[in-house]
CHARMM-style PDB file with segment names, atoms N, HN, CA, C and O in Angstrom:
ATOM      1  N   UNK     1      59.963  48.547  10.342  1.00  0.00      PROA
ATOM      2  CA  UNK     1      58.588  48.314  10.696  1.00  0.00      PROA
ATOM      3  C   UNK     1      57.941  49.656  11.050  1.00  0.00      PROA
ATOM      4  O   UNK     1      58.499  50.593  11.621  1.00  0.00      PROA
ATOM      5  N   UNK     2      56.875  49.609  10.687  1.00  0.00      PROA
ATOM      6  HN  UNK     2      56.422  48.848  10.223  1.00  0.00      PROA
ATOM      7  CA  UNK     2      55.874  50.718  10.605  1.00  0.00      PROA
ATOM      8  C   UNK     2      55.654  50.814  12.540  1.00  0.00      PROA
ATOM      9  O   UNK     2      56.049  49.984  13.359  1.00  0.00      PROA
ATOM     10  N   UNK     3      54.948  52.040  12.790  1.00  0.00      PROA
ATOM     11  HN  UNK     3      54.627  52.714  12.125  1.00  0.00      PROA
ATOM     12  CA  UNK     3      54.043  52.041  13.853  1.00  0.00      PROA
ATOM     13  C   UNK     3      52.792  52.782  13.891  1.00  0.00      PROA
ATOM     14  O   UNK     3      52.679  53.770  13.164  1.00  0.00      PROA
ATOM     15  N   UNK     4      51.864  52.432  14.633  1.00  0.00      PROA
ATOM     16  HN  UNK     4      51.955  51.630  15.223  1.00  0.00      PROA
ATOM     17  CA  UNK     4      50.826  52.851  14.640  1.00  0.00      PROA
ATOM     18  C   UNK     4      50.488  54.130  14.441  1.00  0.00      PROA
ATOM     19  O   UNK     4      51.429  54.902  14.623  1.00  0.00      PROA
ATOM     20  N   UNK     5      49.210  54.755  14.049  1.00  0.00      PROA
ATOM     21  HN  UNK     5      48.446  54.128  13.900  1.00  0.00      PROA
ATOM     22  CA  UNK     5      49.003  56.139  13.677  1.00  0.00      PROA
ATOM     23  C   UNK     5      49.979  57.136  12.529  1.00  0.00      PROA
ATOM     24  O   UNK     5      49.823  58.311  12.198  1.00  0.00      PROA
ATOM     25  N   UNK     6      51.166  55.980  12.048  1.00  0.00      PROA
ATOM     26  HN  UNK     6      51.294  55.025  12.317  1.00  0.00      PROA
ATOM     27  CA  UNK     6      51.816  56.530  11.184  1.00  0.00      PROA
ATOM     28  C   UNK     6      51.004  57.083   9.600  1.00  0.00      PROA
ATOM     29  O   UNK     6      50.557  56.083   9.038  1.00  0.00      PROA
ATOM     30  N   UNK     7      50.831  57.873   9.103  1.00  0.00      PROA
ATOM     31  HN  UNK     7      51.194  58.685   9.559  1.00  0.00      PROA
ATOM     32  CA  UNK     7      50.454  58.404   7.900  1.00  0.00      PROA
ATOM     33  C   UNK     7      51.342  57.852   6.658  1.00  0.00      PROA
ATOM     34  O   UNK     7      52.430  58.375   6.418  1.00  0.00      PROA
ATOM     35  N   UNK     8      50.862  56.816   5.906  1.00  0.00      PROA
ATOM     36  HN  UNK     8      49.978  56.391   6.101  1.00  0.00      PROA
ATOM     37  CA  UNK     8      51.823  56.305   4.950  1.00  0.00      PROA
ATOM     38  C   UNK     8      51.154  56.643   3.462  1.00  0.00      PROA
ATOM     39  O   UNK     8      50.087  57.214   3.235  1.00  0.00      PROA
ATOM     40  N   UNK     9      51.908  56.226   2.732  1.00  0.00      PROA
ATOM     41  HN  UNK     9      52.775  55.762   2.916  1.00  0.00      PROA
ATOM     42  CA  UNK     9      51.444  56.067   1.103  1.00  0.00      PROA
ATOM     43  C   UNK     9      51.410  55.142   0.615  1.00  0.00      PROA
ATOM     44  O   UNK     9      52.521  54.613   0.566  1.00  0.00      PROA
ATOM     45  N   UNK    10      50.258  54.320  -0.046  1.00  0.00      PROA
ATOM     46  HN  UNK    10      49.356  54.750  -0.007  1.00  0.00      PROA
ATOM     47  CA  UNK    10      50.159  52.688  -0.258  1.00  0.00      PROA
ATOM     48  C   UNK    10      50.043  52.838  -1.432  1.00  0.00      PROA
ATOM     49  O   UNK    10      48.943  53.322  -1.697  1.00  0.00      PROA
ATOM     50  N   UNK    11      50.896  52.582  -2.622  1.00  0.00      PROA
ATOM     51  HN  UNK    11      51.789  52.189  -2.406  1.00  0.00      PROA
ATOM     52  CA  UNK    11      50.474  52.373  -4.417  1.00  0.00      PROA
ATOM     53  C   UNK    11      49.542  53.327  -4.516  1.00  0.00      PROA
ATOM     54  O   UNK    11      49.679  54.402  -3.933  1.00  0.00      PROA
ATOM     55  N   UNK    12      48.429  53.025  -5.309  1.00  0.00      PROA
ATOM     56  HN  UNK    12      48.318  52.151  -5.782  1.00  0.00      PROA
ATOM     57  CA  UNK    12      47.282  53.579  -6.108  1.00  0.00      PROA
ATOM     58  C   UNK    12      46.847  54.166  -5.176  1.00  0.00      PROA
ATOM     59  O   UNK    12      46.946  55.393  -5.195  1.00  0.00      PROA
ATOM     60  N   UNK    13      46.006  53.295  -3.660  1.00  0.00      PROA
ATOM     61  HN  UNK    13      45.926  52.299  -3.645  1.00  0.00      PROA
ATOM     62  CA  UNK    13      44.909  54.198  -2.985  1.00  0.00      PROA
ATOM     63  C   UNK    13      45.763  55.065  -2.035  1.00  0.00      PROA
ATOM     64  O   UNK    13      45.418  55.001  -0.855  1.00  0.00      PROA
ATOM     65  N   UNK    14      46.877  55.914  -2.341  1.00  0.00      PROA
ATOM     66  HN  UNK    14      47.157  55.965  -3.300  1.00  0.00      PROA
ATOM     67  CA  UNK    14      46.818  56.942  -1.827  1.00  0.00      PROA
ATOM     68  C   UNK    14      47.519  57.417  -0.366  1.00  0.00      PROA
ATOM     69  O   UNK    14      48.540  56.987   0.170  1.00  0.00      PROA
ATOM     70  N   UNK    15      46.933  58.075  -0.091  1.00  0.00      PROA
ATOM     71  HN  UNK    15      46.103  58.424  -0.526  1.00  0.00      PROA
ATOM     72  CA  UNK    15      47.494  58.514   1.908  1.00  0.00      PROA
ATOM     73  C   UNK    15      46.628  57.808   2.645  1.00  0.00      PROA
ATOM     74  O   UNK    15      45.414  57.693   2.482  1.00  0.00      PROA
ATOM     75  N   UNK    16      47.554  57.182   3.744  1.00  0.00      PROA
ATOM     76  HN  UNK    16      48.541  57.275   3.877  1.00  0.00      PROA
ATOM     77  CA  UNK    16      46.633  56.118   4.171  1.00  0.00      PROA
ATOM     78  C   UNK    16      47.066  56.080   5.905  1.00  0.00      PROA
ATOM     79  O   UNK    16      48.256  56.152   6.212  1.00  0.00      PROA
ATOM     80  N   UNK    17      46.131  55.978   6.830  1.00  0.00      PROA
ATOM     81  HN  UNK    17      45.165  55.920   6.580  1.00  0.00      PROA
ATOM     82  CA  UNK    17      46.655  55.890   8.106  1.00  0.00      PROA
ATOM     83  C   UNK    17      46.747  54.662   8.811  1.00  0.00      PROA
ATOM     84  O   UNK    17      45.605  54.242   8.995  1.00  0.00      PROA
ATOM     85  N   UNK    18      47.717  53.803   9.348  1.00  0.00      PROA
ATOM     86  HN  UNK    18      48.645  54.144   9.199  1.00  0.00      PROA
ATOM     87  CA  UNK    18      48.400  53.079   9.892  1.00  0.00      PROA
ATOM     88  C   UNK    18      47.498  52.534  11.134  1.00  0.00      PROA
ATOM     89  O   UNK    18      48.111  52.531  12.202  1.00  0.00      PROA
ATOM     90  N   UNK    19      46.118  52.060  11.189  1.00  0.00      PROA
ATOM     91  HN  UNK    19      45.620  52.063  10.322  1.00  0.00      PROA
ATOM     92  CA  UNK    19      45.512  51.881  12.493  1.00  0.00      PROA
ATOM     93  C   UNK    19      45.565  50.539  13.466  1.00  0.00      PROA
ATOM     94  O   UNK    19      45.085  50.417  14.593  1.00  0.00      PROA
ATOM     95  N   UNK    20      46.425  49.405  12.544  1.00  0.00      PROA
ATOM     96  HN  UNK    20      46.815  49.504  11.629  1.00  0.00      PROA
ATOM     97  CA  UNK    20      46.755  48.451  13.597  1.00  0.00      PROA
ATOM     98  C   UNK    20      47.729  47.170  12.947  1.00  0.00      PROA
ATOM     99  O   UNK    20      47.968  47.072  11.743  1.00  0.00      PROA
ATOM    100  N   UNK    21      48.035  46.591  13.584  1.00  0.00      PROA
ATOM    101  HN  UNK    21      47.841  46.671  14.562  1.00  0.00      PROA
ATOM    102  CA  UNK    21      48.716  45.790  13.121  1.00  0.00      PROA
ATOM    103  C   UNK    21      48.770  45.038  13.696  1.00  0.00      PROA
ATOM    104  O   UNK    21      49.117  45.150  14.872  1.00  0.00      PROA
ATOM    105  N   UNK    22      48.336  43.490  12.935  1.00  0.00      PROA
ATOM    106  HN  UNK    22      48.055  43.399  11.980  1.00  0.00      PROA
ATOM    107  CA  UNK    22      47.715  42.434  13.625  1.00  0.00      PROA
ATOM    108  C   UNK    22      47.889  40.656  12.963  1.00  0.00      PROA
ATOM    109  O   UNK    22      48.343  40.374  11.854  1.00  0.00      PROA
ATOM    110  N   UNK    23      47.386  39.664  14.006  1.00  0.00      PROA
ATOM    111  HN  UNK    23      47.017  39.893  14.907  1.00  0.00      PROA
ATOM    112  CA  UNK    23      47.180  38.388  13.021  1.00  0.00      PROA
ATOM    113  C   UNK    23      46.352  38.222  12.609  1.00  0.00      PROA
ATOM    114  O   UNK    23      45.460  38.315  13.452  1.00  0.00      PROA
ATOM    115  N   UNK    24      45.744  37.831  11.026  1.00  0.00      PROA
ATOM    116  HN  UNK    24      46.469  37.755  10.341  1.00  0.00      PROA
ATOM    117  CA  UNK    24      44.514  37.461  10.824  1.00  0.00      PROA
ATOM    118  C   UNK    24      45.199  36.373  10.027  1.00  0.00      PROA
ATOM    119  O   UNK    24      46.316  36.349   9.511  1.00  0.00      PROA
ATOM    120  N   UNK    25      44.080  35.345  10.070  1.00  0.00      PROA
ATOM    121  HN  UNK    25      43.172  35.364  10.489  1.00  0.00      PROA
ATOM    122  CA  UNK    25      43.928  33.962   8.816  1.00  0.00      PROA
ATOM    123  C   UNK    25      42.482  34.600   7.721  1.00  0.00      PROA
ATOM    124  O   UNK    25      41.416  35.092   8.091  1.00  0.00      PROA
ATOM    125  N   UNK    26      42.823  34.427   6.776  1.00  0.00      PROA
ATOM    126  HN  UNK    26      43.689  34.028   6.475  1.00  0.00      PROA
ATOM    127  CA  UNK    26      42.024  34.592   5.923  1.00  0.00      PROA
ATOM    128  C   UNK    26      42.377  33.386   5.107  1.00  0.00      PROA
ATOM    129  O   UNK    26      41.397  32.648   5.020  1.00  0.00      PROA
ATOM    130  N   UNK    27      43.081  33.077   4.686  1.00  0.00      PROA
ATOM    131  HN  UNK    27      43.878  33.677   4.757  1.00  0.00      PROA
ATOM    132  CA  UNK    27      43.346  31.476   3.974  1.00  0.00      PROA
ATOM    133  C   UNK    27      44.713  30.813   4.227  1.00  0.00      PROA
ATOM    134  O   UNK    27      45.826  31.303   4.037  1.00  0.00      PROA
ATOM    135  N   UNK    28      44.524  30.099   4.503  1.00  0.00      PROA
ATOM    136  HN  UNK    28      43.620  29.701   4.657  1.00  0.00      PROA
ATOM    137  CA  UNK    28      45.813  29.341   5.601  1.00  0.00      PROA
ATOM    138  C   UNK    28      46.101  29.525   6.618  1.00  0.00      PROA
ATOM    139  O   UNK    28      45.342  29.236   7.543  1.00  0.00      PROA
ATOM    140  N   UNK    29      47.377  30.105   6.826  1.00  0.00      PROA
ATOM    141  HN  UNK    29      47.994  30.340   6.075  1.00  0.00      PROA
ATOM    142  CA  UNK    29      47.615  30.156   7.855  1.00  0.00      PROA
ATOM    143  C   UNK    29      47.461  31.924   8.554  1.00  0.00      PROA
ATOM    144  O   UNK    29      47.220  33.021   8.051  1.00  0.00      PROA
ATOM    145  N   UNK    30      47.715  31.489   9.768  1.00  0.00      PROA
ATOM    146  HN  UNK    30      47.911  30.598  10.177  1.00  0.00      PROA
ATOM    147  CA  UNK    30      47.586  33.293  10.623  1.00  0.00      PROA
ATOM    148  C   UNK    30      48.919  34.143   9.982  1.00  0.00      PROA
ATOM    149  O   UNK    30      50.055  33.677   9.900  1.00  0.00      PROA
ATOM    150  N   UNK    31      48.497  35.505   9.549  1.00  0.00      PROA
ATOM    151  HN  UNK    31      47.574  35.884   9.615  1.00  0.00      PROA
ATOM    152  CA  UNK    31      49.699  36.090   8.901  1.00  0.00      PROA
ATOM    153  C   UNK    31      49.540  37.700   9.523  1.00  0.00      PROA
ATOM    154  O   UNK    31      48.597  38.459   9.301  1.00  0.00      PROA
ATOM    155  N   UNK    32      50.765  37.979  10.374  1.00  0.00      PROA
ATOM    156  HN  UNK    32      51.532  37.363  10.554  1.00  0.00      PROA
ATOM    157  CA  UNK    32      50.753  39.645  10.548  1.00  0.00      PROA
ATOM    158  C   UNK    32      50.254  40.435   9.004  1.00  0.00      PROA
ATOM    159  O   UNK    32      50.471  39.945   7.896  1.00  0.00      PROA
ATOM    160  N   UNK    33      49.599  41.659   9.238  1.00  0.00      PROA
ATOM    161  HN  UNK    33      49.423  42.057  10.138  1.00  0.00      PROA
ATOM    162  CA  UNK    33      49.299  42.559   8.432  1.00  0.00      PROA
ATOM    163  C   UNK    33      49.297  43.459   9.103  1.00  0.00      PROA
ATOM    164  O   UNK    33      49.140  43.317  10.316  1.00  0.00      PROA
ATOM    165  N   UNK    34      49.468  44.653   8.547  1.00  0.00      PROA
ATOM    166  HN  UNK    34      49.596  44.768   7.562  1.00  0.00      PROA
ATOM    167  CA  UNK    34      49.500  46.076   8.252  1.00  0.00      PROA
ATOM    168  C   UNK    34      47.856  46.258   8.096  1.00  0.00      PROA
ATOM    169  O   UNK    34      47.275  45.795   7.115  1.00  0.00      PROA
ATOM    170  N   UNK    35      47.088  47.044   9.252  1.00  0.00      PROA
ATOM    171  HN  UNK    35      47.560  47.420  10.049  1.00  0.00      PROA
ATOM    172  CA  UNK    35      45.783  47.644   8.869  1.00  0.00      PROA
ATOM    173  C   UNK    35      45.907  48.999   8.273  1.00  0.00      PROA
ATOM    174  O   UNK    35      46.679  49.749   8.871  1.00  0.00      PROA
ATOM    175  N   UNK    36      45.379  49.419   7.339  1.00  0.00      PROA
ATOM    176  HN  UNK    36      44.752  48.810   6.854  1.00  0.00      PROA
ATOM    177  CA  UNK    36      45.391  50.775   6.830  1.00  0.00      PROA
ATOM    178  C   UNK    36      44.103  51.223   6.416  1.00  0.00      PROA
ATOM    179  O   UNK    36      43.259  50.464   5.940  1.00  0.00      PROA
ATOM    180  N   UNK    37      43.879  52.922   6.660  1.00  0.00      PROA
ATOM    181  HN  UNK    37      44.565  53.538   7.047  1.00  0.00      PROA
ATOM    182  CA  UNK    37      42.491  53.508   6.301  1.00  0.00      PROA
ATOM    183  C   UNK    37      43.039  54.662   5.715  1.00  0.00      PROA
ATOM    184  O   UNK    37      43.883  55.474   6.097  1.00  0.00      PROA
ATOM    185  N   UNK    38      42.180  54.511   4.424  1.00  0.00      PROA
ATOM    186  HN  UNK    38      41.495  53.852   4.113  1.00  0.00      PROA
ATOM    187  CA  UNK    38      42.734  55.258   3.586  1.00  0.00      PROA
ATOM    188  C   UNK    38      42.088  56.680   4.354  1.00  0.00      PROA
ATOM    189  O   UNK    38      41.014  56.677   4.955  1.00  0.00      PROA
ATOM    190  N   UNK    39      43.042  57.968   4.186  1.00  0.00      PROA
ATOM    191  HN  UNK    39      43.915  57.971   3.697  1.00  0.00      PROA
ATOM    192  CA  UNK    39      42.410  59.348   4.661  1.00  0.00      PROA
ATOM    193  C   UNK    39      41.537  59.812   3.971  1.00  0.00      PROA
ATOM    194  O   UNK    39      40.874  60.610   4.634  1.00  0.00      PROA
ATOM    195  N   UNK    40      41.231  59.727   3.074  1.00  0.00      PROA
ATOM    196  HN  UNK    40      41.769  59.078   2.536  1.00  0.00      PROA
ATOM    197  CA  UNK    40      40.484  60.418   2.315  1.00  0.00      PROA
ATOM    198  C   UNK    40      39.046  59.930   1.646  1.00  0.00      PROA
ATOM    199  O   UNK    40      38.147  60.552   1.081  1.00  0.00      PROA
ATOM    200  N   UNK    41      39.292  58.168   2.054  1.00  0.00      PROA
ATOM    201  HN  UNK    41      40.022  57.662   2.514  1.00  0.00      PROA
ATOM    202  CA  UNK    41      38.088  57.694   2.030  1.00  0.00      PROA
ATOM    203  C   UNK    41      37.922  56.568   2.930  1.00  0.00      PROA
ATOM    204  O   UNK    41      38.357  55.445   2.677  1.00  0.00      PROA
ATOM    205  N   UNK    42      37.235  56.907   4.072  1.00  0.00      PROA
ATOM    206  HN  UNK    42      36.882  57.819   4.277  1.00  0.00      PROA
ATOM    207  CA  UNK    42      36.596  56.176   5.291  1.00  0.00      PROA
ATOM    208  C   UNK    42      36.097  55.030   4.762  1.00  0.00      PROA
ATOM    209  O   UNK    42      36.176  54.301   5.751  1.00  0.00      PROA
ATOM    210  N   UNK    43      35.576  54.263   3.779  1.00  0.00      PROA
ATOM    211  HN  UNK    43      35.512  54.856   2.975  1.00  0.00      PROA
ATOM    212  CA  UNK    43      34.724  53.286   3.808  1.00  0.00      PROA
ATOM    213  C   UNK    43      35.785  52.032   3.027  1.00  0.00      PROA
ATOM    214  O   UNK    43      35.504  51.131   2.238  1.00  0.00      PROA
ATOM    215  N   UNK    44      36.606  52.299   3.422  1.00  0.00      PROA
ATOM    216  HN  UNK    44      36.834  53.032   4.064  1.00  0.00      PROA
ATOM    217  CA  UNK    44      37.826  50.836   3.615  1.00  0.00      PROA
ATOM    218  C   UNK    44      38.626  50.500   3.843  1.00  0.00      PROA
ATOM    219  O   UNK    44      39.382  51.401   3.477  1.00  0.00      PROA
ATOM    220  N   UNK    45      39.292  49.659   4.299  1.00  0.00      PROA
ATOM    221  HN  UNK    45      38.678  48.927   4.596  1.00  0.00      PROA
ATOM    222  CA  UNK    45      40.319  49.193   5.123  1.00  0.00      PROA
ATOM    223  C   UNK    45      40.754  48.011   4.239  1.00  0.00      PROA
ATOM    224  O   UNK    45      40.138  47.055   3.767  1.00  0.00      PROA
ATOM    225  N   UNK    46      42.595  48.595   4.159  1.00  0.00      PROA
ATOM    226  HN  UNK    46      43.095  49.371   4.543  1.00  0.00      PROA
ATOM    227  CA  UNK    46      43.399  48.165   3.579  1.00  0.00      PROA
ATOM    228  C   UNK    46      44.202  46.810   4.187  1.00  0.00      PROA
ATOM    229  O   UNK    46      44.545  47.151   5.319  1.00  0.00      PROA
ATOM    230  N   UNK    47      44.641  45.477   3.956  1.00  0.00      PROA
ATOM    231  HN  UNK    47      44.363  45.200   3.036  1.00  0.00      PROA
ATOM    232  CA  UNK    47      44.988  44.977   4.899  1.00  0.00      PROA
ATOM    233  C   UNK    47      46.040  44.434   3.843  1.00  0.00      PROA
ATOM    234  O   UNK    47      45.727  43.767   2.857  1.00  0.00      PROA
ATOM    235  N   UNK    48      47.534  44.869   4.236  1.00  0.00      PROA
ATOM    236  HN  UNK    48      47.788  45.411   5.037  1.00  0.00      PROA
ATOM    237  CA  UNK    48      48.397  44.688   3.252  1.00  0.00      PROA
ATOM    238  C   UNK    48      49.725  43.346   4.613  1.00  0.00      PROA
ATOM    239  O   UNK    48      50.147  43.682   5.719  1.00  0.00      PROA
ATOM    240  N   UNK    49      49.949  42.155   3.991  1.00  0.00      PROA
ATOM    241  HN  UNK    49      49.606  41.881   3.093  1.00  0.00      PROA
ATOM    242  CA  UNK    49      50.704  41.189   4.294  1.00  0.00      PROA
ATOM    243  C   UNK    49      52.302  41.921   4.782  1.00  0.00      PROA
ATOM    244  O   UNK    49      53.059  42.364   3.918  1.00  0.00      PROA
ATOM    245  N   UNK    50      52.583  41.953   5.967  1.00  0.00      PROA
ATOM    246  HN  UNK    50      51.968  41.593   6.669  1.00  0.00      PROA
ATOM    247  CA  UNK    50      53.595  42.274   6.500  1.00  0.00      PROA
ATOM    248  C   UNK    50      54.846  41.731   5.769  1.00  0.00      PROA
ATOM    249  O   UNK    50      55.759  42.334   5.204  1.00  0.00      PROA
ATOM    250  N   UNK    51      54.583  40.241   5.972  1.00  0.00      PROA
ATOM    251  HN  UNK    51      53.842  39.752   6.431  1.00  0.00      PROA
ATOM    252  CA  UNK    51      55.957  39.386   5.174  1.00  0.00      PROA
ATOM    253  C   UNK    51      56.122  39.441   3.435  1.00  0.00      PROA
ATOM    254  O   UNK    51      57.087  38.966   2.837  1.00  0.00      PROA
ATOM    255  N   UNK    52      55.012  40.095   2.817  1.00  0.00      PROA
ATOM    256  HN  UNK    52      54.228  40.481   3.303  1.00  0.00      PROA
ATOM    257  CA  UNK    52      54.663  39.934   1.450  1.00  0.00      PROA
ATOM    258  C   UNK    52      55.787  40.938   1.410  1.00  0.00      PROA
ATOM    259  O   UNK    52      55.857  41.649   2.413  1.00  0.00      PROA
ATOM    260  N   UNK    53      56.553  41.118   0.603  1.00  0.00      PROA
ATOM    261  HN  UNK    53      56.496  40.541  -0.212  1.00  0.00      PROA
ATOM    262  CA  UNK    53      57.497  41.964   0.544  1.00  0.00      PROA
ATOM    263  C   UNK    53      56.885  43.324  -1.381  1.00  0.00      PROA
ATOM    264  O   UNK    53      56.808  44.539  -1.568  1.00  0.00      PROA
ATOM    265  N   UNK    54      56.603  41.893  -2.373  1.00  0.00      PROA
ATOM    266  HN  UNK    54      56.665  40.906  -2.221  1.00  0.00      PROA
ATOM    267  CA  UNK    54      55.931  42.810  -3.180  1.00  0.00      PROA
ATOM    268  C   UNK    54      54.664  43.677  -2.739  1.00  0.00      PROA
ATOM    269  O   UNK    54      54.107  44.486  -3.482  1.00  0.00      PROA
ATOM    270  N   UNK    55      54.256  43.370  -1.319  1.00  0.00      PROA
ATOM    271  HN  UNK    55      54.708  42.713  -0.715  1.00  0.00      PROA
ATOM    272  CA  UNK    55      52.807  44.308  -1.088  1.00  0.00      PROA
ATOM    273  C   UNK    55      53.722  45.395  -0.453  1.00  0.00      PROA
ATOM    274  O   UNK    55      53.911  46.527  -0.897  1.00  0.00      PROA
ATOM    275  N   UNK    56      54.270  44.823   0.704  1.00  0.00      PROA
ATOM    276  HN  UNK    56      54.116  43.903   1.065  1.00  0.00      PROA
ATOM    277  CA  UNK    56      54.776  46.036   1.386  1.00  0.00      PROA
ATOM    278  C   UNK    56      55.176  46.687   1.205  1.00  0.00      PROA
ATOM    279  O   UNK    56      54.779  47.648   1.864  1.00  0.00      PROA
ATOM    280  N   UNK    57      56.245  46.988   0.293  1.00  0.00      PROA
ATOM    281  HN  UNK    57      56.567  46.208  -0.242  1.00  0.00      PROA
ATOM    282  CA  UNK    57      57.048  47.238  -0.448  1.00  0.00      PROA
ATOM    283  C   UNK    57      56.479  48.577  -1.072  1.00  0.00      PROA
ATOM    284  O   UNK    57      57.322  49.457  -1.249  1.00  0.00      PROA
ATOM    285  N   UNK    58      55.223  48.850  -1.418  1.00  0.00      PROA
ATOM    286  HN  UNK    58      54.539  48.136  -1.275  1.00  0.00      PROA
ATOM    287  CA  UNK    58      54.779  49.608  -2.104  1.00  0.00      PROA
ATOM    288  C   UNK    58      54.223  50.798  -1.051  1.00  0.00      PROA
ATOM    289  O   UNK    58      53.711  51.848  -1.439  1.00  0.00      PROA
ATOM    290  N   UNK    59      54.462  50.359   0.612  1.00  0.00      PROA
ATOM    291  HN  UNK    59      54.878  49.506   0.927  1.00  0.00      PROA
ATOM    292  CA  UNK    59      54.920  51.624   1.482  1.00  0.00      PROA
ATOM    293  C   UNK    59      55.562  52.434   1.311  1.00  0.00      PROA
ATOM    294  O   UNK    59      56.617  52.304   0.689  1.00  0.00      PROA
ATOM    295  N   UNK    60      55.110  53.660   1.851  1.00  0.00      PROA
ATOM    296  HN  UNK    60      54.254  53.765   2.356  1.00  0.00      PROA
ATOM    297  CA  UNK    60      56.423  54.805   1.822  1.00  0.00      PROA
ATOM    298  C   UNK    60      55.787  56.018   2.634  1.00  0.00      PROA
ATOM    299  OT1 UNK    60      56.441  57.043   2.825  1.00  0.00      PROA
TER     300      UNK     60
END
């Protein structure tokens, strides 16, 4: 498991910083995620499924 303020690499978008990690429901049920902001471009936030193993997975 990741921790906060960690600097990671997510697939395509890049270097990305680690700013929280949390429950959200977006459809179904409440699911931990991974918040991420990409460094290099401020205007979005990544929210990749903790348990998803093909999302996560693409950490490093």
């Amino acid at each position: 498991m990741y921790e906060l303020n960690e600097i990671l690499v997510y697939g395509s978008s890049g270097v990305c910083k680690l700013v929280d990690i949390r429950k959200e429901k977006f459809a179904g049920s409440p699911t931990m995620y991974y918040i991420l902001s990409p460094v290099f471009s401020g205007q979005s936030t990544l929210y990749v499924p903790i348990e998803n193993t093909a999302l996560s997975s693409k950490l490093r």
